[in-house]
C-alpha positions in Angstrom: 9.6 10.6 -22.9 8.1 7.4 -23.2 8.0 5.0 -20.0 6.8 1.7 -19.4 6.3 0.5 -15.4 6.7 -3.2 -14.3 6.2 -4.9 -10.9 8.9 -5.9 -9.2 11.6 -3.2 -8.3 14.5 -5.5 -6.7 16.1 -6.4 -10.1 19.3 -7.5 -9.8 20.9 -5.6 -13.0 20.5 -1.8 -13.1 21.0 0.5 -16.7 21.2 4.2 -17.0 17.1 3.9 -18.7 16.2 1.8 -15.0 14.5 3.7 -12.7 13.0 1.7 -9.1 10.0 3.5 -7.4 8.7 3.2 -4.0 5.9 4.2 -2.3 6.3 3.6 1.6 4.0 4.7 4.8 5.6 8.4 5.7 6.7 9.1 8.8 8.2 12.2 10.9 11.6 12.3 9.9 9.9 12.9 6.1 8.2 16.4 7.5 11.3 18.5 5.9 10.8 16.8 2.6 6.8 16.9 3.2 7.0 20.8 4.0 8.8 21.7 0.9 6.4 19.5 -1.4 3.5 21.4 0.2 5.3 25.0 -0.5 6.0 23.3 -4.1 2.3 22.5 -4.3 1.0 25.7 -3.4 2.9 27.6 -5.8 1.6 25.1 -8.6 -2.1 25.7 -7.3 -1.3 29.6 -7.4 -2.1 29.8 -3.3 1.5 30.6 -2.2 0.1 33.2 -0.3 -2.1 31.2 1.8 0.8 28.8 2.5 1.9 28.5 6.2 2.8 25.3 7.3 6.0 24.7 9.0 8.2 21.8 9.8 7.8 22.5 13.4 3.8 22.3 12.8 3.4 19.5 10.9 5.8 17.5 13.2 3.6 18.3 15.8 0.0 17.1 14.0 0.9 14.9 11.2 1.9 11.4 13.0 -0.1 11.4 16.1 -2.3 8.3 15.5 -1.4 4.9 14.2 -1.6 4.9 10.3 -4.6 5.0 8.3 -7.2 5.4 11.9 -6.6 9.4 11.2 -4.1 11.5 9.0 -1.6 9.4 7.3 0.7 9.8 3.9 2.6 7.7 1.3 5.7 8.8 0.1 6.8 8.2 -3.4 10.8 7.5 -4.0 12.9 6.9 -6.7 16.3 5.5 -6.9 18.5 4.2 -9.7 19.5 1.3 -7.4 17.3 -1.8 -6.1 15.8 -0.7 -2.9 17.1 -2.2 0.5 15.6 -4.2 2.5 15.7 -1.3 5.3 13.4 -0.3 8.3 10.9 0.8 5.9 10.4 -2.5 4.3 10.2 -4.5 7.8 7.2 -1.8 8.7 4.6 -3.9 10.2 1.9 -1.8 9.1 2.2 -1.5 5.6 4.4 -3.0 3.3 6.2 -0.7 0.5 5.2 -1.0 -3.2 8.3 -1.7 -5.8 8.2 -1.0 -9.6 10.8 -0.5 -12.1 10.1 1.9 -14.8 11.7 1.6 -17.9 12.3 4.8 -19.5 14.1 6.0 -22.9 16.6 8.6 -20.9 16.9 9.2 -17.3 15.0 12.1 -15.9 17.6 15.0 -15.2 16.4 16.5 -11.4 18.1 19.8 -10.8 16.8 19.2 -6.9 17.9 15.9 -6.4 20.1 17.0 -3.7 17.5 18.8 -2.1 15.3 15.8 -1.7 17.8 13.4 -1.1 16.1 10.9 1.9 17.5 8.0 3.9 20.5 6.9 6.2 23.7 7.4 4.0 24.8 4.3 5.0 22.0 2.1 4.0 23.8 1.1 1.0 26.7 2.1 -2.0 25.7 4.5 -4.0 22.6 6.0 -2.7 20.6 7.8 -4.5 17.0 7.7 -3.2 15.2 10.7 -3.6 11.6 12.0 -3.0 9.3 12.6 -5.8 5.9 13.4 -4.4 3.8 12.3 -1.9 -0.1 11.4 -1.0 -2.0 12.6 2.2 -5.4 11.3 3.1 -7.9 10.1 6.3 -10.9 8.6 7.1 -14.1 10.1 6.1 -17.6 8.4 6.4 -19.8 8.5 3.7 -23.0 8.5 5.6 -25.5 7.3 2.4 -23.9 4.5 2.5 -22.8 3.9 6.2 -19.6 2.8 5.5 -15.6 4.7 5.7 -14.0 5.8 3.5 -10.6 7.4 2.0 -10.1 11.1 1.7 -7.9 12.3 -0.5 -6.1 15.9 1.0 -3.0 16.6 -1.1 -1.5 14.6 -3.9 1.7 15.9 -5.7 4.0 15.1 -8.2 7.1 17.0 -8.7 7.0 19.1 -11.9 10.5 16.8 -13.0 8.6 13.7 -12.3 5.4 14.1 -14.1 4.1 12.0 -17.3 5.7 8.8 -15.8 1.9 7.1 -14.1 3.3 8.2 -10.9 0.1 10.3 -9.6 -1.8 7.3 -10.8 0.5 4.9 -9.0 -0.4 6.9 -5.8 -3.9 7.1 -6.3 -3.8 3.3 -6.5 -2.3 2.6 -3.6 -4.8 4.6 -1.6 -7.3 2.8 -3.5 -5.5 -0.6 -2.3 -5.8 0.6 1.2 -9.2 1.4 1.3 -10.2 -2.3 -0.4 -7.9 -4.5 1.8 -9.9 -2.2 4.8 -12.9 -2.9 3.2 -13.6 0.5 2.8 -16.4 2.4 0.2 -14.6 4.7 -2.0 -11.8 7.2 -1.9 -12.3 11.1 -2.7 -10.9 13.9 -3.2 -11.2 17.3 -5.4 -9.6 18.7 -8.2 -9.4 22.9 -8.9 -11.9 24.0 -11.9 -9.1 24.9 -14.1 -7.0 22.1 -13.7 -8.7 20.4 -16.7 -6.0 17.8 -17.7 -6.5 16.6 -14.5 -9.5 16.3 -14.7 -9.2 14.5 -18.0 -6.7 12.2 -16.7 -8.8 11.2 -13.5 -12.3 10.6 -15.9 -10.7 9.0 -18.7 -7.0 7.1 -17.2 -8.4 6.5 -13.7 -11.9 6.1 -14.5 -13.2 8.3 -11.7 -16.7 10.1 -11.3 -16.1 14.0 -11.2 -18.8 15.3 -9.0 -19.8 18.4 -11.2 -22.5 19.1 -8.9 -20.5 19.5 -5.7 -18.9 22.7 -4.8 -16.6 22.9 -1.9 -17.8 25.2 1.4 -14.9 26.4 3.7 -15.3 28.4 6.8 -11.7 29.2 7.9 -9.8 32.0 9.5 -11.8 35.4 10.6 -15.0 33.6 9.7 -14.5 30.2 11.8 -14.5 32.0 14.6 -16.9 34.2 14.3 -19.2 31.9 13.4 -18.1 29.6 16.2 -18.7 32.4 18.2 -22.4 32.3 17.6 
């Protein structure tokens, strides 16, 4: 399905091939949409197992510190109405991103429902649902003494994929870090997730770091070792 993206999502004509995207700051009343992306995501990464996250915990550590000085997350929506001018687009700390992609047939979600987000009342006929989502935080990159961008978790849903929209979240992190006048952004990628990998070296133009291997010390072995 081929797709083209423009800037600009307020148009004042809709069709059934226009779709508007958003990508706004996240914030608590997200974290039932946010846990069910992160159970999504763990199935995709084959760690269902090690998923155990709750709505209850996140609500409790995800939004404790003004955005982008410690954890913070973008959500990505779609609707097939203009956005409105709601609470999310007077946010004083950051200012949603608007697109309109064009597309040759609209994208059939079977969980639309599921991830249905926003006041009812907004505006006639809404529609806005959730389509991934982007977590990251400050890290320091001590080489070159300057902050940076971590990127945690970044996830598309599977309906949603193919359009530019992981690469439209990407670049909004990368936006962030420039107008903070921040280093870089990083993140990792699983070994065997090669178009990925692919998509990152050759679409994005990023620098997989071959050479690095991620150490973890979690569960049973944090505290033993912290023990010490």
């Amino acid at each position: 399905m081929a797709a083209k993206i423009s800037n600009g999502g307020n148009h004042a004509a809709t069709n059934s091939s226009s779709m508007f995207v958003r990508i706004r700051l996240g914030n608590i009343s997200d974290v039932p949409h946010i846990h069910k992306l992160i159970y999504q995501m763990a199935v995709f990464e084959r760690f269902p197992h090690l998923f155990e996250a709750t709505e209850e915990s996140l609500a409790a550590t995800l939004f404790n510190s003004p955005p982008f000085q410690s954890v913070t997350c973008f959500m990505l929506e779609v609707s097939q109405h203009p956005f409105p001018q709601d609470k999310h687009s007077l946010n004083p700390n950051y200012k949603p991103i608007t697109k309109t992609l064009d597309l040759e047939e609209p994208i059939k979600d079977p969980e639309s429902k599921v991830f249905k987000t926003g006041d009812l009342n907004d505006f006639d006929g809404h529609d806005i649902v959730v389509a991934g989502w982007v977590i990251f935080f400050p890290n320091y990159p001590t080489f070159l003494a300057k902050q940076g961008f971590y990127v945690e978790d970044l996830f598309v849903r599977e309906f949603y994929r193919g359009k530019g929209f992981g690469k439209m979240l990407l670049s909004a992190v990368a936006t962030q870090a420039v107008k903070m006048g921040f280093c870089r952004v990083d993140w990792i990628c699983l070994k065997w997730n090669e178009k990925a990998i692919k998509f990152y070296e050759d679409v994005i133009g990023a620098e997989v770091m071959k050479e690095w291997g991620v150490c973890r010390l979690a569960g049973k072995s944090l505290e033993a070792y912290g023990e010490n």
